[in-house]
C-alpha positions in Angstrom: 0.0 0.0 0.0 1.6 3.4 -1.3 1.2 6.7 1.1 1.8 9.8 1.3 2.3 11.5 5.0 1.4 14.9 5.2 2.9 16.8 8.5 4.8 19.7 9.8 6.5 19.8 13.3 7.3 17.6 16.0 4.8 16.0 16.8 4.1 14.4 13.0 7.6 13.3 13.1 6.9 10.6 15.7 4.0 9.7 13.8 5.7 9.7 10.8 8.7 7.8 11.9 6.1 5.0 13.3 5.1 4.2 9.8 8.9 3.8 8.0 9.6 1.7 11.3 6.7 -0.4 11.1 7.4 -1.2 7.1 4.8 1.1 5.9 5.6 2.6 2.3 5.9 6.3 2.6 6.8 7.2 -1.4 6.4 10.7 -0.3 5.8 13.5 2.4 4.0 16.8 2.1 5.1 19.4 4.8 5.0 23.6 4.8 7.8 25.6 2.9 11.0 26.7 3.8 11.2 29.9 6.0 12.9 32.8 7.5 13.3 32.5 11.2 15.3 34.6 13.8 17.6 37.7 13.2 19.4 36.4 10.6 16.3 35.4 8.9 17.6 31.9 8.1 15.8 29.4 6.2 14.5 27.4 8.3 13.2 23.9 7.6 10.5 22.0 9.0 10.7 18.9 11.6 8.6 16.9 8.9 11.3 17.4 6.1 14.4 17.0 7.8 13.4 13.5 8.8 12.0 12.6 5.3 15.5 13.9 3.7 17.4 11.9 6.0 15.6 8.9 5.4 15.3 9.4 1.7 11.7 10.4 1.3 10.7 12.4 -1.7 9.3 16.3 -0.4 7.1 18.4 -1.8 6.1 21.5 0.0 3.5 23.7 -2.1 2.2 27.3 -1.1 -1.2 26.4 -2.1 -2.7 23.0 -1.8 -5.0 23.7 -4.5 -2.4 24.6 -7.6 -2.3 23.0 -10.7 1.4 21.8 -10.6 1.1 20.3 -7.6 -2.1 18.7 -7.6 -0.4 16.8 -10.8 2.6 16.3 -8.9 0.7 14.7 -5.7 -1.3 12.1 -8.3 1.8 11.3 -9.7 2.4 9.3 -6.6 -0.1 7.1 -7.4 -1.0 6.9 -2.9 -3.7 4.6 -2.1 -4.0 6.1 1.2 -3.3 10.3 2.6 -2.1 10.8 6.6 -2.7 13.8 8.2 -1.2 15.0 11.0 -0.7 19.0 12.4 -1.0 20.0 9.1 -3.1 22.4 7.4 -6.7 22.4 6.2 -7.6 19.8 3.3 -9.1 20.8 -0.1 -11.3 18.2 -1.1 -9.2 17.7 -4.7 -6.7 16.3 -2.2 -8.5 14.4 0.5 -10.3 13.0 -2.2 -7.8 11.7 -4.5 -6.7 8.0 -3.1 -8.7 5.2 -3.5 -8.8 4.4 0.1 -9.2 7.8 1.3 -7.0 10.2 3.7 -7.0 9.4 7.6 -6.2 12.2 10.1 -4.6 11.7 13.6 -6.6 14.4 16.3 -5.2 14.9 20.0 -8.7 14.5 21.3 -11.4 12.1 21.9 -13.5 13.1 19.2 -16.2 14.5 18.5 -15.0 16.5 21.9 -12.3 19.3 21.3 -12.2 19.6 17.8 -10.3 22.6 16.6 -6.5 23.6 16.4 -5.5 23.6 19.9 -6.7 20.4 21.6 -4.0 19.4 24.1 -4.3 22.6 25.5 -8.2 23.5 26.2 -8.3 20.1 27.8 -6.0 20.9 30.4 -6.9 24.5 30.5 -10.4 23.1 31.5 -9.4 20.6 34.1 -10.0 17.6 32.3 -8.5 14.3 33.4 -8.7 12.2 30.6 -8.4 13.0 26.5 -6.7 10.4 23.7 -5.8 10.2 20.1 -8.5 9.7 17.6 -7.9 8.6 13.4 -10.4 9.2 11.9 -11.4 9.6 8.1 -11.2 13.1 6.2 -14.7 14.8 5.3 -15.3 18.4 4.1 -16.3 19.8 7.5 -12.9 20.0 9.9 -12.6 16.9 12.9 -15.9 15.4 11.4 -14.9 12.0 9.9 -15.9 8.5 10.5 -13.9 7.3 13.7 -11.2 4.2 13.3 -9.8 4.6 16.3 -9.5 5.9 19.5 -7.1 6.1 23.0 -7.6 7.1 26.1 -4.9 8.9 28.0 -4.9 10.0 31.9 -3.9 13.6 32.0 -1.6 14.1 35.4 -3.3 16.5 38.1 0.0 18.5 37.7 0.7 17.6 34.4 1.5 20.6 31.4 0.8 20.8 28.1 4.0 20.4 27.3 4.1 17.3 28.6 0.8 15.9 27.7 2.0 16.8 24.4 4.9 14.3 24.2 3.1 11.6 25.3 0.0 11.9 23.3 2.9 12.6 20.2 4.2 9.0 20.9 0.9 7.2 21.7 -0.4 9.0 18.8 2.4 7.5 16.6 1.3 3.7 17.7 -1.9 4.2 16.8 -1.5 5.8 13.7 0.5 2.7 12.8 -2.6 0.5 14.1 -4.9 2.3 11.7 -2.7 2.1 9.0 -2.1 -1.3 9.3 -5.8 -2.1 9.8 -6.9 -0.4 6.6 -4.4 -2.1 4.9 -5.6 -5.8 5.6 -9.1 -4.0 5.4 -9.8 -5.4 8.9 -11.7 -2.0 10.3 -14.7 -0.7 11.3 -16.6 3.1 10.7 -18.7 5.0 13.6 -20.2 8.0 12.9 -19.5 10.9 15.6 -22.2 11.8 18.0 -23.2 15.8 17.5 -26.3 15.4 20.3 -24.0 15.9 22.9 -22.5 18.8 25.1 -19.0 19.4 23.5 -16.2 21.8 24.5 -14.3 23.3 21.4 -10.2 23.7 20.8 -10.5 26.9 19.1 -7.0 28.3 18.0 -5.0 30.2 20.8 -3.9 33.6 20.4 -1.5 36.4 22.8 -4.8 38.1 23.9 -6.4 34.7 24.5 -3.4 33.7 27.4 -3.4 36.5 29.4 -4.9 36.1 33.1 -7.7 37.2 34.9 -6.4 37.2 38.4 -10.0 37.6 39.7 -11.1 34.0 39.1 -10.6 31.0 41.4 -6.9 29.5 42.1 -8.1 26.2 40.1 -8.7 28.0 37.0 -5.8 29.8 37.1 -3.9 26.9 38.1 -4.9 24.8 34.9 -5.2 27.9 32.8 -1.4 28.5 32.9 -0.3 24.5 32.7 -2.7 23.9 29.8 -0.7 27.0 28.0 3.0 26.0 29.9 5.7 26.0 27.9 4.1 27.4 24.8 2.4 29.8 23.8 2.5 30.2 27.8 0.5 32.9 30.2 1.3 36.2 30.8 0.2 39.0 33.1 1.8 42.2 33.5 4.4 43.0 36.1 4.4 47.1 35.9 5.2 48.1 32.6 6.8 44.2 31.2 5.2 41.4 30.0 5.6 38.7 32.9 5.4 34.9 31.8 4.2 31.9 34.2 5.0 28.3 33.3 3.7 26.6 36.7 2.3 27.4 40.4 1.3 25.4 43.0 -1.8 26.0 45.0 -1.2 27.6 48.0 -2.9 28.6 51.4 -3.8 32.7 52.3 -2.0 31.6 56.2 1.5 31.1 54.1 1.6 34.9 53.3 3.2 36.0 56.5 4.9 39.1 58.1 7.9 38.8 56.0 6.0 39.1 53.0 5.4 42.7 51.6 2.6 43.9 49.5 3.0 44.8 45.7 0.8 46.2 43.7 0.4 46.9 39.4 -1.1 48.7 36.9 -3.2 45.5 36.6 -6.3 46.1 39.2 -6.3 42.5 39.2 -3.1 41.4 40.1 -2.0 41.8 43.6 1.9 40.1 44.4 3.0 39.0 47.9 7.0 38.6 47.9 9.4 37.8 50.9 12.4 38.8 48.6 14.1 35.4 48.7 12.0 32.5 48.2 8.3 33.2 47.2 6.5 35.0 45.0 2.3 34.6 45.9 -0.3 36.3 43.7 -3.7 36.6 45.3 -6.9 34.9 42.6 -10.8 35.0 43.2 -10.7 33.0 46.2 -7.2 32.1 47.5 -3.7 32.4 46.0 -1.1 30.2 43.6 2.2 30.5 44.4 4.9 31.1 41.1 7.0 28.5 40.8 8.6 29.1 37.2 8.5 32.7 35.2 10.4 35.0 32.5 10.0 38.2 32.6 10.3 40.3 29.6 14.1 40.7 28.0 15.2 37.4 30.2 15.4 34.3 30.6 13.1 31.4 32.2 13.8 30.7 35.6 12.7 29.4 39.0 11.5 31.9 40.9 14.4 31.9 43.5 16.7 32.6 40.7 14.1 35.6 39.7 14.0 37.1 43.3 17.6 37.3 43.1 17.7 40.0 40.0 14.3 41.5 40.6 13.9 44.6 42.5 10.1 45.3 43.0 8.9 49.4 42.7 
């Protein structure tokens, strides 16, 4: 059976590299272009193409999924089957074209959480469980007939960061399974069920990941590990933007008489600090205390490290 992979960063790469392992003929892979990153605007390629270069794999990499050249160059592959994963939005002249269709790997237990940014709304809403679903390509986004699903714990502490590398590995392995099952056309189809409530994964953006310090610790708490390490939460410390990667829950009675008061241009965000050790901000109903931060123009650091070079106004 002849595919062709379709991916961009990291985590399509394990998925990616669980198909070559697993004896799976990958004839070619479709990633984004080439481009400029950093000061020296350097090309920059993406994690999907340096792995198919090393291992031989011919590349395309089109501007527009929908132009003539490439949409000849894409048949002329002759796939029986497409796979999808982190890539961009489907025409259907491309989803369409193999015989047995083009399967996408989600970060979610579908239907629940379709949208760009799944790891991170389920941990942002204090979920405990999500999984990996393939499912098959239709014209509406994350609406295809289910293959498969797994289900994956999410730790009580755990970050999206985290979550992310093991849902990129257990995604991998059952991407393989999918594969492999459509294949020996051993496989079943089940419609996704619309009836129910579901939560969204809408795409995340800077004005999205700031934080309201006036609801509860909890939310805050999951709001800044479902968007720890990237794109991360901010708030605003004077006049800098002030990163937090993770807290811990913390009780009012901890804030003693070595701890002085700061307040911000934010109404919302009131700072307890004993200079050395600790750095509290107060929520809705309690405090979190900051465990890990960058503050503009520097580096991530634990807090100690922070308190050591910050002098508050």
């Amino acid at each position: 059976m002849r595919v062709v992979f379709m991916g961009t960063p990291d985590f399509a790469v394990a998925s990616l590299d669980h198909l070559v392992k697993g004896g799976i003929e990958v004839v070619a892979v479709i990633t984004a272009p080439d481009k400029p990153v950093g000061r020296g605007q350097k090309m920059s390629e993406s994690a999907v193409k340096k792995y198919a270069v090393a291992h031989d794999i011919p590349v395309l990499q089109p501007e527009k999924l929908k132009n003539g050249a490439f949409i000849e160059e894409l048949k002329s592959f002759n796939a029986d089957l497409q796979v999808v994963v982190a890539f961009r939005m489907l025409p259907e002249v491309v989803w369409a074209m193999p015989r047995l269709g083009t399967i996408n790997l989600h970060g979610s237990l579908l239907p629940q959480y379709r949208g760009a940014a799944p790891i991170n709304w389920a941990i942002i809403n204090g979920e405990q469980k999500t999984g990996v679903t393939t499912f098959f390509i239709e014209k509406e986004i994350d609406t295809g007939q289910i293959i498969f699903k797994e289900e994956i714990e999410i730790g009580e502490s755990e970050d999206a960061g985290s979550l992310h590398d093991r849902m990129m590995e257990i995604g991998g392995i059952a991407l393989l399974k999918t594969v492999n099952a459509i294949k020996e056309g051993n496989y079943t189809q089940t419609p996704q069920d619309f009836s129910s409530d579901l939560k969204a994964a809408p795409k995340i953006f800077k004005e999205t990941c700031k934080i309201d310090w006036t609801q509860s610790a909890s939310t805050i708490f999951d709001f800044i590990r479902g968007l720890s390490p990237y794109p991360s939460a901010w708030t605003l410390m004077g006049n800098k933007q002030l990163k937090i990667f993770k807290t811990a829950k913390c009780a009012e009675a901890e804030i003693t008489e070595d701890f002085k008061e700061y307040d911000f241009a934010d109404e919302s965000l009131k700072m307890f600090s004993d200079g050395k050790k600790a750095l509290i901000a107060k929520t809705g109903d309690g405090c979190l205390s900051i465990l890990e931060l960058q503050l503009e123009g520097k580096k991530r650091m634990g807090v100690e490290e922070f308190l050591r070079g910050y002098r508050f106004e």
